[in-house]
N, C-alpha and C positions, 0 to 999 in steps of 0.2 A: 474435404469440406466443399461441398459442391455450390454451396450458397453464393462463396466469396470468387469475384471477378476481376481482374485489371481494366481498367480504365484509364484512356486520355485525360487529361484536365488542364487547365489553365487557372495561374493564379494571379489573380487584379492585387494593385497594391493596396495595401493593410490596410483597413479602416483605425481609427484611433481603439486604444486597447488593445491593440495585434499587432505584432511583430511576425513577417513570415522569415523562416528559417530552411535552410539548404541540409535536410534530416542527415545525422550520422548515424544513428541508432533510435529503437524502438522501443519502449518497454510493451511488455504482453501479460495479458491476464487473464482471468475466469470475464470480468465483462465484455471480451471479445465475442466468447463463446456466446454468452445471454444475449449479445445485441444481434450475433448471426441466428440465433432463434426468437426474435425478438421479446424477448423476456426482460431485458436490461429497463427496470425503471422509470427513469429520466427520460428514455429513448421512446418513439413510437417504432412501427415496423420496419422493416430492411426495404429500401435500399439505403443504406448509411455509410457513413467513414466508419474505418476502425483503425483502434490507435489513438490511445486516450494521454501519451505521456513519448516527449521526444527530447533527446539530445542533437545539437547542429548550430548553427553557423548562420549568424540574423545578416540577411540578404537584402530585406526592405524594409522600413520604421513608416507609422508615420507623423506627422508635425509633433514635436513634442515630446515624444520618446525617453525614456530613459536608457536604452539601448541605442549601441550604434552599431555599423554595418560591418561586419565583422569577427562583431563577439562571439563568442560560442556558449551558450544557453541551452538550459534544459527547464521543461516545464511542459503543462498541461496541454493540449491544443485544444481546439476549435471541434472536436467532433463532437459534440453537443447539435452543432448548425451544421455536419457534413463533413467537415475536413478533418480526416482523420490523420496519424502519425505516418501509417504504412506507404508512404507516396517519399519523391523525391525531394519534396515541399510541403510546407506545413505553416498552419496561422497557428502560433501560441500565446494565450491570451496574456497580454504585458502585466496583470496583476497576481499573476500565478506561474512564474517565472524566476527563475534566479543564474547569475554567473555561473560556471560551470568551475569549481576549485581545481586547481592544477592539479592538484594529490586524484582527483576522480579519472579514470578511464574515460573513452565514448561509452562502454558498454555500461559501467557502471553509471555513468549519467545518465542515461537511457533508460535504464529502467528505477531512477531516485523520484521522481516527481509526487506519484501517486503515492508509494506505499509510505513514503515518510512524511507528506503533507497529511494525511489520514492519521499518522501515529500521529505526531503533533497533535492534530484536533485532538485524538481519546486520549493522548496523557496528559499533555500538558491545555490545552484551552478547556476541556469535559471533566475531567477529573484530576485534575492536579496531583499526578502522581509525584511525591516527597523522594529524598534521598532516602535510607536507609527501609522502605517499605519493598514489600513483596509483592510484585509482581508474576501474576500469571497468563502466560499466549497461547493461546488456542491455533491449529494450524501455523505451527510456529515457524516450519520450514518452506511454509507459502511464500507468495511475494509479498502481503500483507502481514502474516505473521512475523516473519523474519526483519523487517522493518522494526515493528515492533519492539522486537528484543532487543536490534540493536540501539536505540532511542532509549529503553528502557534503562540500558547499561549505563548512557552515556546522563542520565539521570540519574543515577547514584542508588537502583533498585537494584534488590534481589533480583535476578529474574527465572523461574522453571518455565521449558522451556514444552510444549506437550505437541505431539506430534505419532502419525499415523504406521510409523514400521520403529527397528532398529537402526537402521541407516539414517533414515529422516529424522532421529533423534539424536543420531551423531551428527549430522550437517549442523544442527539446530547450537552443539555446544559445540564446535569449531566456528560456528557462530558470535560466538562470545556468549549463550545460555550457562547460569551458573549450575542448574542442573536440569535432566531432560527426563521427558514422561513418555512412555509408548502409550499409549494408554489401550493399543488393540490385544496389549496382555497383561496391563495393569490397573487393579481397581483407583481409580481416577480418586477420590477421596480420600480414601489410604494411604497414598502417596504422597499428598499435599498437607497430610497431617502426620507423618513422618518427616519428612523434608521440614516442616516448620512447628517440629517440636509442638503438635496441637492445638500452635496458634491462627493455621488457616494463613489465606493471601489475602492481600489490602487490595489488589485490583485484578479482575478477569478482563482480561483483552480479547474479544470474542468477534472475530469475522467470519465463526463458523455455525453456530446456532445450534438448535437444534436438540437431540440427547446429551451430544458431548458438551455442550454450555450448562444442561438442564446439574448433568454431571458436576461440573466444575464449581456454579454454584452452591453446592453442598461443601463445599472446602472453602469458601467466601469467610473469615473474621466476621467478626460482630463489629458494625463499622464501616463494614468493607465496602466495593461499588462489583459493577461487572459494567464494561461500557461496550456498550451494541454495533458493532462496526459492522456485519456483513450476515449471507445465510448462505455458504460456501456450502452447506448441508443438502440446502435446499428448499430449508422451513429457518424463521428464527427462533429462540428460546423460549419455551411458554411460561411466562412468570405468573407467581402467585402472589397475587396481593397481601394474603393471610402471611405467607412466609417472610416477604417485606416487611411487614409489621414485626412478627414474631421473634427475625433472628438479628432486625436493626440494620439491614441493608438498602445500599440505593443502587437502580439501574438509569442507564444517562443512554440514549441515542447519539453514534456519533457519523455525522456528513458534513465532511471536508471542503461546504461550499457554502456561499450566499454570506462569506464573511466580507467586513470593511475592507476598502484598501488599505485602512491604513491596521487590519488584527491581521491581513495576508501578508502585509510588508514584515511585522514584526513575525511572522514564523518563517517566512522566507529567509528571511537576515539571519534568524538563530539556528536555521537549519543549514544555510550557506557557511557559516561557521563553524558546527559543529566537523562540516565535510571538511574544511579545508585547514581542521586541526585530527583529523584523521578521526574523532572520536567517532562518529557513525560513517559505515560505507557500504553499496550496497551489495549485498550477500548474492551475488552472481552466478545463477545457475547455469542453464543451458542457452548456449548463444545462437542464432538462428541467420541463416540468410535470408535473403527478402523473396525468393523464389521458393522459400519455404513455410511461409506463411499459412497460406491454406491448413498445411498439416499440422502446424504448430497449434492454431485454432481449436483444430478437433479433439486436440491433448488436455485445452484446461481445464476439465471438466479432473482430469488427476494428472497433473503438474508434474517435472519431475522437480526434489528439490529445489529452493532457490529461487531466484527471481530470473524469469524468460526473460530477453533479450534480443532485438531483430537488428542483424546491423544491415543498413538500407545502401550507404555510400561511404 
């Protein structure tokens, strides 16, 4: 990854809504990849931070804080404005933030932030996924997928779990998935209307778009939603109006931002909890040193398993 550079920096203390942190770990994703080709959304060109999600140890508050110096925190950082996770320091924004639960690792702290503040938004704020409904995740053994499922369990859903080999479908249900789809040898439809007795899934969890959403779609209930998390494909899903109509489905876009402090407080809290009665935790792939960044980068485009991990200090 020849793009990505080390750099000197200094970090001024916090402005209000920033807590800077002394990083233990990293999470890593597909948007590392997109912001070092400047493709990432949100973002304009490179030169940028990278390192959208850190676990560490709050070093400086300021006036006001609900943090103190000390704590160990995991949460979103500042690379939005440049400061990214992968440094020895990091500004994490104080309203997308939470304790770090004793029951978590560094590592598994490090890479909770993103993929389960984004479940949260698509199940529970975008579509209210129910106890006893079915659930379906697309790139399930992604960092985002696998979030997912595990949120999904701990909501009282079915969950299938669909995913791109034999292996990635077993991570997916040593995952906690109630059951797993390859679907690079299985006709995607077929399976989800065996699995559910013909009844179809009540929700697609989709941060991959694309054919395999177009797919998945077609195993949706009457009823049912698909919620638009990402386009890990490349493209996102092309939906048909006529078919919305026809088969009585909704689709919901879901971004994990621009909410109140006080819709961020209540998923932080319930996500804080769910961590620290073990029911969600994060599905830990491949751990990384911080000398190994670059290379890890040029990986996300096909992940292994799991949720990436950079431990920094």
């Amino acid at each position: 990854m020849d793009v990505v550079r080390l750099q000197e920096l200094s970090w001024p203390d916090p402005a209000p809504g920033r807590v800077l942190v002394r990083v233990r770990t990293a999470g890593a994703g597909l948007p590392d990849l997109l912001m070092t080709r400047g493709q990432f959304p949100l973002l304009g060109k490179p030169p940028i931070g990278l390192g959208e999600e850190v676990a560490g140890d709050v070093v400086a508050v300021p006036a006001g804080s609900r943090f103190e110096v000390g704590t160990r925190i995991m949460g979103i950082t500042d690379f939005l404005l440049g400061w990214g996770g992968y440094a020895d320091y990091a500004y994490v924004r104080e309203q997308s933030a939470a304790r770090v639960p004793a029951a978590l690792s560094d590592e598994q702290a490090g890479g909770f932030p993103i993929g389960f503040r984004t479940a949260y938004a698509g199940l529970v704020e975008r579509t209210s996924l129910a106890a006893g409904e079915v659930l379906l995740v697309l790139g399930a053994a992604g960092s985002a997928g696998s979030a997912a499922v595990q949120l999904g369990k701990a909501l009282g859903a079915t969950v299938i779990a669909v995913a791109g080999s034999a292996e990635r479908a077993a991570f997916t249900v040593r995952s906690g998935a109630d059951h797993a789809i390859n679907y690079k040898t299985a006709d995607l439809p077929g399976e989800i209307a065996e699995l559910t007795g013909g009844h179809g899934v009540d929700l697609v969890y989709d941060p991959v778009g694309g054919d395999l959403a177009a797919a998945a779609i077609r195993g949706l209930a009457r009823n049912g939603r698909i919620a638009i998390v990402g386009l890990a494909s490349g493209a996102t899903v092309q939906l048909s109006s006529r078919d919305l109509l026809t088969r009585n489905y909704s689709a919901v876009g879901v971004l994990a931002s621009g909410y109140t402090p006080e819709e961020d407080a209540a998923a932080w809290g319930a996500l804080e909890d769910l961590a620290g009665r073990m029911a969600i935790t994060t599905p830990v792939g491949t751990v990384y040193e911080f000398g190994d960044v670059p290379a890890m980068i040029g990986q996300q485009a096909a992940p292994p398993a799991g949720k990436s991990v950079v431990r920094v200090s």
